[in-house]
Kinemage of the C-alpha trace (Angstrom):
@kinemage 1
@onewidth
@group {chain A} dominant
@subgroup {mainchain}
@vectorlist {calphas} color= white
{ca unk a 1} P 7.394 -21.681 7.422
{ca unk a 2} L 4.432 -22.462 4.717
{ca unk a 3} L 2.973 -20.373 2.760
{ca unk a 4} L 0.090 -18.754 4.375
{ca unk a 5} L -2.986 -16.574 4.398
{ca unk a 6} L -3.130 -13.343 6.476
{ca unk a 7} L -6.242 -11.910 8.508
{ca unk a 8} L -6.282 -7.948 8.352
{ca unk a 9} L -5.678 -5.428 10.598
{ca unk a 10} L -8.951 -3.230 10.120
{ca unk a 11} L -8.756 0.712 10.795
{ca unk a 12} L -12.125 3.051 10.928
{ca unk a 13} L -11.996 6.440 10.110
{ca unk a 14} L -14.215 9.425 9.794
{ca unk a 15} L -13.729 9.546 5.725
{ca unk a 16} L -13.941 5.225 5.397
{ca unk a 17} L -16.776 3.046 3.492
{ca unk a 18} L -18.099 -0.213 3.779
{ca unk a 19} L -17.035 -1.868 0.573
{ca unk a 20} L -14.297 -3.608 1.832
{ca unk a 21} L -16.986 -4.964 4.067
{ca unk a 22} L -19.369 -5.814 1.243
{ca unk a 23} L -17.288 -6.989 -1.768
{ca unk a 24} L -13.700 -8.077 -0.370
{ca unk a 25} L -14.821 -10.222 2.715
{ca unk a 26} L -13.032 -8.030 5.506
{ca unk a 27} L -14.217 -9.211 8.422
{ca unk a 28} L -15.104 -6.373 11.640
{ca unk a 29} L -17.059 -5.056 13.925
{ca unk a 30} L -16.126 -1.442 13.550
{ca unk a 31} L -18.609 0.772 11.261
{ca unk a 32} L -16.218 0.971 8.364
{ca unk a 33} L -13.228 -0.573 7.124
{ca unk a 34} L -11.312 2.924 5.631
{ca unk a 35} L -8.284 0.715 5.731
{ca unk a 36} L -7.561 -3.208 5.757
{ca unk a 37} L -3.987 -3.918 6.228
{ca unk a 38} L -3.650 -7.403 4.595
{ca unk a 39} L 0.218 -7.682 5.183
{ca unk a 40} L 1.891 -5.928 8.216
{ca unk a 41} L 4.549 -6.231 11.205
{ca unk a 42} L 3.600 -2.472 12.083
{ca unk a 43} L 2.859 -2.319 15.603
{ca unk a 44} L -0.238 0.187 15.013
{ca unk a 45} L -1.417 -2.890 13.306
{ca unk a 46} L -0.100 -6.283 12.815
{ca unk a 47} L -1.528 -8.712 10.238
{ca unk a 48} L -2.746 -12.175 11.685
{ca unk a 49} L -1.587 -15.614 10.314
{ca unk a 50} L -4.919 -17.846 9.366
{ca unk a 51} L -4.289 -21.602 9.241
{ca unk a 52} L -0.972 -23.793 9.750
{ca unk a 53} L 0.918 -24.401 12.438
{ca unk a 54} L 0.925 -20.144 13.218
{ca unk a 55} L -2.327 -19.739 13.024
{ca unk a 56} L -3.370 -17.182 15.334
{ca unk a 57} L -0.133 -15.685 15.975
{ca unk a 58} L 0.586 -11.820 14.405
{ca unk a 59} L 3.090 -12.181 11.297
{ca unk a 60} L 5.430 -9.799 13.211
{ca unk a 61} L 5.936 -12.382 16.213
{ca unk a 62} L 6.909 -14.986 13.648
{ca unk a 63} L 9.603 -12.570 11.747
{ca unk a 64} L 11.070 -11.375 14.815
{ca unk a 65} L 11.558 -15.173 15.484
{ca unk a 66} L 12.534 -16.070 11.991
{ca unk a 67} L 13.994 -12.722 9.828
{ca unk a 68} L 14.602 -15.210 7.100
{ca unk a 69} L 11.461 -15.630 6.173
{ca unk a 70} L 11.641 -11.850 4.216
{ca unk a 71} L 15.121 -13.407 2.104
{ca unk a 72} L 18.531 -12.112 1.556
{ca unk a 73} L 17.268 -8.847 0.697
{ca unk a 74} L 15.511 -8.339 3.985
{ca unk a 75} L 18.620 -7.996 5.813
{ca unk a 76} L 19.388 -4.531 4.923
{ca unk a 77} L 16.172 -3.076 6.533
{ca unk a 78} L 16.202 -2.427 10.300
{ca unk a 79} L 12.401 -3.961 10.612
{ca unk a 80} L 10.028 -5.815 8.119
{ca unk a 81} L 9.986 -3.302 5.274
{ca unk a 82} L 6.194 -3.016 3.455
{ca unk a 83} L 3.105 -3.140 4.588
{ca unk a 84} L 0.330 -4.143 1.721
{ca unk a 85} L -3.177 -2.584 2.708
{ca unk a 86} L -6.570 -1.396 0.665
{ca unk a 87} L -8.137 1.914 1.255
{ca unk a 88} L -11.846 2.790 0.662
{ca unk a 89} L -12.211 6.193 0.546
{ca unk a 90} L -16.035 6.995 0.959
{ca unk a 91} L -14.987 11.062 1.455
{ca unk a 92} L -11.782 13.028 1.007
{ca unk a 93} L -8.585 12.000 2.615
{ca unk a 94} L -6.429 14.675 4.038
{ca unk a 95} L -3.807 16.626 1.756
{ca unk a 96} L -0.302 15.046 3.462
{ca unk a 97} L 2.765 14.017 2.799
{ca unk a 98} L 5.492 11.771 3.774
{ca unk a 99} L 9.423 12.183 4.803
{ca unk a 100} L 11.837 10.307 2.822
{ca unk a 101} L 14.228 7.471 5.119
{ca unk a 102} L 16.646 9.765 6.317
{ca unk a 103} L 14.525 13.038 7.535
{ca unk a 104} L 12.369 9.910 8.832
{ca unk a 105} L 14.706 8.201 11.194
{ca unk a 106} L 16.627 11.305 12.121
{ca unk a 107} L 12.985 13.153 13.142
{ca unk a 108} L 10.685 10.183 13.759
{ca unk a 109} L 13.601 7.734 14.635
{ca unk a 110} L 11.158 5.037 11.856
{ca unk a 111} L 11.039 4.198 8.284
{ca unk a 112} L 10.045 6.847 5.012
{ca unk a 113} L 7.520 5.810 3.196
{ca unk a 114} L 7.650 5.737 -0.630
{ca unk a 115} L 4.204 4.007 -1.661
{ca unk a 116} L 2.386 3.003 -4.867
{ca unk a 117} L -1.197 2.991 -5.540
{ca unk a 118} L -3.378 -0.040 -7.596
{ca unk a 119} L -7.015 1.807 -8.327
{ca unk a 120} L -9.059 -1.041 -8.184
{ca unk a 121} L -12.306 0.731 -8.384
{ca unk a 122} L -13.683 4.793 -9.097
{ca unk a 123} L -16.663 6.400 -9.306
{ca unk a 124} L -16.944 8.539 -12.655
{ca unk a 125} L -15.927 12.181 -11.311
{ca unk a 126} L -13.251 10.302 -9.513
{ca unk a 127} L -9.437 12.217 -8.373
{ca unk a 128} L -6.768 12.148 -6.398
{ca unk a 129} L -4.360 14.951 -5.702
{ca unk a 130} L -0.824 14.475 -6.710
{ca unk a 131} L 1.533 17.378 -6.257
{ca unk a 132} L 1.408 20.820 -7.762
{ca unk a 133} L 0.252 22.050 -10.680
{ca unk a 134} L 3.338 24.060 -11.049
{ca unk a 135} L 6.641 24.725 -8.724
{ca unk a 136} L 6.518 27.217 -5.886
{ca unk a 137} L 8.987 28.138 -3.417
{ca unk a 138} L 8.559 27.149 0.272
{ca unk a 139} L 6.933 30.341 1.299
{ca unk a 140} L 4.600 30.113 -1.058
{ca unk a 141} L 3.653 26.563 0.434
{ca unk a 142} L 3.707 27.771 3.965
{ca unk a 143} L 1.454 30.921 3.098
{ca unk a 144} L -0.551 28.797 1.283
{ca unk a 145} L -1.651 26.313 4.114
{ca unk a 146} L -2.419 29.384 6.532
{ca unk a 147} L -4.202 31.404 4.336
{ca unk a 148} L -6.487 28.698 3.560
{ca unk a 149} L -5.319 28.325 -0.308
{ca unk a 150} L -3.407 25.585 -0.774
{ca unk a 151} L -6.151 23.987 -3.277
{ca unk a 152} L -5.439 26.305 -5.410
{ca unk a 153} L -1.830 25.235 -5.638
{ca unk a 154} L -2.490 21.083 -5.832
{ca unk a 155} L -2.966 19.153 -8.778
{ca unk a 156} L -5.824 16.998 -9.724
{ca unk a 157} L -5.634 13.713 -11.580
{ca unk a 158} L -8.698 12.293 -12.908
{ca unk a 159} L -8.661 8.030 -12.063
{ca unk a 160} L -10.139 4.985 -13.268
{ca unk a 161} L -10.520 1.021 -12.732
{ca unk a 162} L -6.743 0.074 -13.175
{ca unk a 163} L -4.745 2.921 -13.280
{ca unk a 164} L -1.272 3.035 -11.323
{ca unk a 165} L 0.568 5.638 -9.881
{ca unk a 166} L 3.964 5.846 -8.027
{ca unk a 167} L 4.480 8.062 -4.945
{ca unk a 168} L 7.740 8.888 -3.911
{ca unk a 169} L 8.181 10.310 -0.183
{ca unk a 170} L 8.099 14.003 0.059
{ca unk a 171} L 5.320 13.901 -2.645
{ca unk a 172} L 1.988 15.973 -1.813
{ca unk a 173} L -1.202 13.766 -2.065
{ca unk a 174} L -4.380 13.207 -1.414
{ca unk a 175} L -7.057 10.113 -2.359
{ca unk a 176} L -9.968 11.623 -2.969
{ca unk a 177} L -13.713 10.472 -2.895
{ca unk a 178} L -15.256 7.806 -4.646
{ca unk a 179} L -11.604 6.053 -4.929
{ca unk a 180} L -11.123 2.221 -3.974
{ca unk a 181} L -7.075 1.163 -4.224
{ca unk a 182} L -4.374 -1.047 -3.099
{ca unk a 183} L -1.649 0.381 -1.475
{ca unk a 184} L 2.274 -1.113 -1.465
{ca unk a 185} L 4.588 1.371 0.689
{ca unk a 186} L 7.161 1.412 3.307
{ca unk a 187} L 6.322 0.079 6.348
{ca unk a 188} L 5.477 3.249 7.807
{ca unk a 189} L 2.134 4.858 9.636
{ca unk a 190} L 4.099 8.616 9.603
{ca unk a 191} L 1.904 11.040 7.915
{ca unk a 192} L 2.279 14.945 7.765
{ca unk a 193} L -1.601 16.207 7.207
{ca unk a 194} L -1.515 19.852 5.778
{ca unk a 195} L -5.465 20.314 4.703
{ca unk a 196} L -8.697 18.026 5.890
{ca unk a 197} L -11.535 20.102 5.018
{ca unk a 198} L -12.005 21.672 8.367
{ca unk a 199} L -12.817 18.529 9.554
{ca unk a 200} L -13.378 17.498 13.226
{ca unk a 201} L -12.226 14.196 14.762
{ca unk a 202} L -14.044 12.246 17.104
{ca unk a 203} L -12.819 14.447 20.363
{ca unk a 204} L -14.668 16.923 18.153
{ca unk a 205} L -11.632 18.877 17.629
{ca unk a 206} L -10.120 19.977 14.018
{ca unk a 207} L -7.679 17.172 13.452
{ca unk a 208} L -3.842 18.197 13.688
{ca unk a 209} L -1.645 19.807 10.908
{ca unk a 210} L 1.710 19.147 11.000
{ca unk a 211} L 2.473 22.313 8.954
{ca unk a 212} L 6.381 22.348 9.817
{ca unk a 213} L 7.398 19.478 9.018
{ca unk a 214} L 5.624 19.430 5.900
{ca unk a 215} L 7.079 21.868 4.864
{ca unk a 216} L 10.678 20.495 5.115
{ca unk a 217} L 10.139 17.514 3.516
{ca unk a 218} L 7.730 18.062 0.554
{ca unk a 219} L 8.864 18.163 -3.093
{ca unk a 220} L 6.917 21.635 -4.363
{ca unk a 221} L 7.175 21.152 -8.030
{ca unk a 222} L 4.728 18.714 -10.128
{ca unk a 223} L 3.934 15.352 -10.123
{ca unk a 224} L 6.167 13.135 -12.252
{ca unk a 225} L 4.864 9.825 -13.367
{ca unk a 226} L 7.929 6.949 -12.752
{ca unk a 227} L 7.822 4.415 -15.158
{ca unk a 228} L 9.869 0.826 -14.668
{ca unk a 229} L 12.735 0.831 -17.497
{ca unk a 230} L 13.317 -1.886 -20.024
{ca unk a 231} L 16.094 -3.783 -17.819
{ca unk a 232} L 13.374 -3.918 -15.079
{ca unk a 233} L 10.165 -4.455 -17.397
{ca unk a 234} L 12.571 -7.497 -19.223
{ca unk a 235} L 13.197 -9.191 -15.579
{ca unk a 236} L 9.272 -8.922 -14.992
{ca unk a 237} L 7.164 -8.874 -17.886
{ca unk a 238} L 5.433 -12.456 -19.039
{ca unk a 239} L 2.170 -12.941 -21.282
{ca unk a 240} L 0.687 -13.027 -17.535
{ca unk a 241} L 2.640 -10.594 -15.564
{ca unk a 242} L 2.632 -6.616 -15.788
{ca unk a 243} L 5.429 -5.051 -13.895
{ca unk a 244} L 3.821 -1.774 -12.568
{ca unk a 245} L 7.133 -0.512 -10.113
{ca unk a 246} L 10.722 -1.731 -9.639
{ca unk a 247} L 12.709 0.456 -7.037
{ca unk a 248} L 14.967 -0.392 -4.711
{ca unk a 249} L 12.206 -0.827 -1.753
{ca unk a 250} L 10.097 -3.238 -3.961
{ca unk a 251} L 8.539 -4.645 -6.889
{ca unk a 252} L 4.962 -4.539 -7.850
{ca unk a 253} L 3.273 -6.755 -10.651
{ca unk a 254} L -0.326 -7.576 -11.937
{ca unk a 255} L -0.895 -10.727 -12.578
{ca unk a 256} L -3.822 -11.918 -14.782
{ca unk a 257} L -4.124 -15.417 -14.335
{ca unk a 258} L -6.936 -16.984 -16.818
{ca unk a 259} L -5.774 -20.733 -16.458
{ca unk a 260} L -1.957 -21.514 -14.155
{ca unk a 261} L 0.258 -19.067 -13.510
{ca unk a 262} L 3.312 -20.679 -11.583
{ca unk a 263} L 6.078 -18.821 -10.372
{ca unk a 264} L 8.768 -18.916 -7.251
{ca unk a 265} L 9.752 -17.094 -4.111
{ca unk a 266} L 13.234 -18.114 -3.779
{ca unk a 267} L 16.287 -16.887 -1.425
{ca unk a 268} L 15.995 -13.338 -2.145
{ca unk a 269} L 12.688 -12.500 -1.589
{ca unk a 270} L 9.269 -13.035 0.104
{ca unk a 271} L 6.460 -13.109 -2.179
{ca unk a 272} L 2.894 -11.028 -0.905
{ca unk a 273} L -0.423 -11.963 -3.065
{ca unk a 274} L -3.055 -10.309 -3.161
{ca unk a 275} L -6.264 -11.247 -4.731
{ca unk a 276} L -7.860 -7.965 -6.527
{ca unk a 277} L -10.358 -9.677 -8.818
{ca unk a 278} L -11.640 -13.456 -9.057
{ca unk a 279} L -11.106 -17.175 -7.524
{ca unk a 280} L -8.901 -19.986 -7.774
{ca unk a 281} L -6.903 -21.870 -5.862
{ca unk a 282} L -2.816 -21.705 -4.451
{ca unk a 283} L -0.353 -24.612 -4.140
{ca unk a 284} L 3.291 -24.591 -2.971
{ca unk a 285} L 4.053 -28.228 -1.975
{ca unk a 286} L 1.946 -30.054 0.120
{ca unk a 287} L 0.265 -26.440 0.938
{ca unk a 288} L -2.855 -26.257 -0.881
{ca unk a 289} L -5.874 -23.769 -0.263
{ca unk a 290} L -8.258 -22.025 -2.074
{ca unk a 291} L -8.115 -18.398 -2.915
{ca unk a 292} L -11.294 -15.846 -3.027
{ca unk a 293} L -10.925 -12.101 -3.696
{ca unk a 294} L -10.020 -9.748 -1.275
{ca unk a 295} L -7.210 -12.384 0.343
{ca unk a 296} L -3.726 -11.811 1.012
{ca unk a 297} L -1.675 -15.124 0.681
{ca unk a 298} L 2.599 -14.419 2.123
{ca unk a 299} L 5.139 -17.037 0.745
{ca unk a 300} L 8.620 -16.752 2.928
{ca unk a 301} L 11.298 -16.626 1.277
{ca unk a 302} L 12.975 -20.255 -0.392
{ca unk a 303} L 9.230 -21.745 -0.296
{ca unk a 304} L 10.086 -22.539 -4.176
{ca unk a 305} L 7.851 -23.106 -6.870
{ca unk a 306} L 3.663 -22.265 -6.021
{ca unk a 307} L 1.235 -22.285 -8.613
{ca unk a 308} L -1.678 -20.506 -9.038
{ca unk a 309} L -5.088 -21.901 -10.858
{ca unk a 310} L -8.412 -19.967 -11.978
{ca unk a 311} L -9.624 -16.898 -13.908
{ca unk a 312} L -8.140 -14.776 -10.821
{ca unk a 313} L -5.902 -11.544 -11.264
{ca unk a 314} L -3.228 -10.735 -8.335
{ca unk a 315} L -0.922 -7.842 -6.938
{ca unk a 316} L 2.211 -9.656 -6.827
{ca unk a 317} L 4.936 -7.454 -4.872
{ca unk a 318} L 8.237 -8.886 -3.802
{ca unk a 319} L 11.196 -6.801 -1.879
């Protein structure tokens, strides 16, 4: 398999804005584009293969063809294991919270979902809600949510234009208005929502809580930054490269490409890019295309050396 580009998997929602739309080149027909998925086997939405000999064909038919194509590391997950996305959050996102891998596949019989978050954009009074803003006991939590409080609990974190933050499952969150980001998690779609604003969905109904298992799975203390160590930031850090998170799910890097930036995706791992700011152009071989913000390029695994020309800057994540 050659490198290739990926169409998104587009998802509308009652809190999503049009910029992806407008400034990234998502293509749909829906009214907003809340969430483009721009690498993904999940089956609530697969990413789409644009050009080469796969073109047309969903990136999840051609792994569970060819598992190679995600390296030597791939073959400890049960299914592909990230999904890449951006979010536009026009309004509030729903306070929620995900269950770590083994409260996940025991309850949901699927994957955790540990994610990371790239602010690529944020209006001045911009936050997101990360945690508590001290530790309280389950009860606490529980009364919380029923009594209507729980605000008064969370912690707010003030965001701007490049900022990172890591989110390890069982962490409470929340993006909040006014926020544009990349996203690099699990591959997962298992959310537990615990506050939306008394919002109604499109049935007209308030949207479900899932206040139980919430409950069993959040972290209630506050939110610790995670910061890659020195082994890690030594394995990853060039003039060009920023490593932003090293775990053992995957790695995350900026890239900030002002001339070439060459690089490899060898035997271990896939290589996702994703073009945040910029144009250039991508070769790997005889593969040669042009690159535009807002595109996702995937490199299998063992493609070898690609280089990368142009005043362009890049999420780089690997597994």
């Amino acid at each position: 398999m050659q490198p290739v580009k990926m169409k998104p998997y587009v998802s509308a929602t009652i809190w999503g804005g049009r910029r992806l739309i407008d400034e990234y080149g998502v293509r749909t027909d829906k009214e907003n584009a809340a969430e483009a998925w721009v690498l993904s086997c999940h089956p609530n939405g697969c990413g789409v293969i644009s050009g080469g000999e796969y073109d047309g064909k969903t990136l999840r038919s051609v792994y569970e063809a060819d598992r190679s194509i995600c390296g030597t590391r791939g073959a400890r997950f049960p299914e592909f294991p990230i999904l890449i996305k951006f979010i536009d959050a026009r309004d509030n996102l729903s306070i929620q919270v995900h269950p770590d891998e083994a409260y996940a596949r025991r309850v949901e019989h699927g994957a955790g979902k540990t994610e990371c978050w790239y602010i690529l954009d944020a209006d001045a009074d911009a936050e997101l809600a990360l945690g508590f803003r001290g530790a309280i006991d389950r009860e606490t939590f529980r009364r919380s949510i029923a009594d209507n409080t729980l605000m008064d609990y969370v912690q707010k974190v003030k965001v701007r234009k490049g900022d990172f933050f890591f989110i390890e499952s069982g962490t409470l969150h929340a993006i909040c208005k006014g926020v544009l980001l990349a996203e690099v998690q699990q591959n997962s779609d298992t959310t537990y929502r615990v506050y939306d604003y008394d919002r109604r969905g499109a049935d007209g109904k308030p949207r479900a809580l899932h206040v139980d298992k919430a409950v069993d799975v959040t972290q209630t203390v506050p939110y610790e930054p995670v910061v890659p160590g020195e082994a890690d930031r030594a394995r990853f850090d060039t003039p060009q490269r920023t490593l932003l998170a090293c775990c053992d799910l995957f790695s995350v890097c900026r890239v900030d490409c002002r001339d070439t930036y060459t690089d490899a995706a060898g035997e271990e791992s896939f290589v996702s890019l994703l073009v945040l700011e910029g144009d250039g152009s991508f070769v790997c071989g005889e593969t040669v295309f042009p690159l535009t913000k807002g595109e996702s390029v995937f490199i299998p695994a063992n493609a070898g050396a690609y280089t990368v020309t142009g005043k362009i800057q890049l999420l780089e994540t690997r597994i």
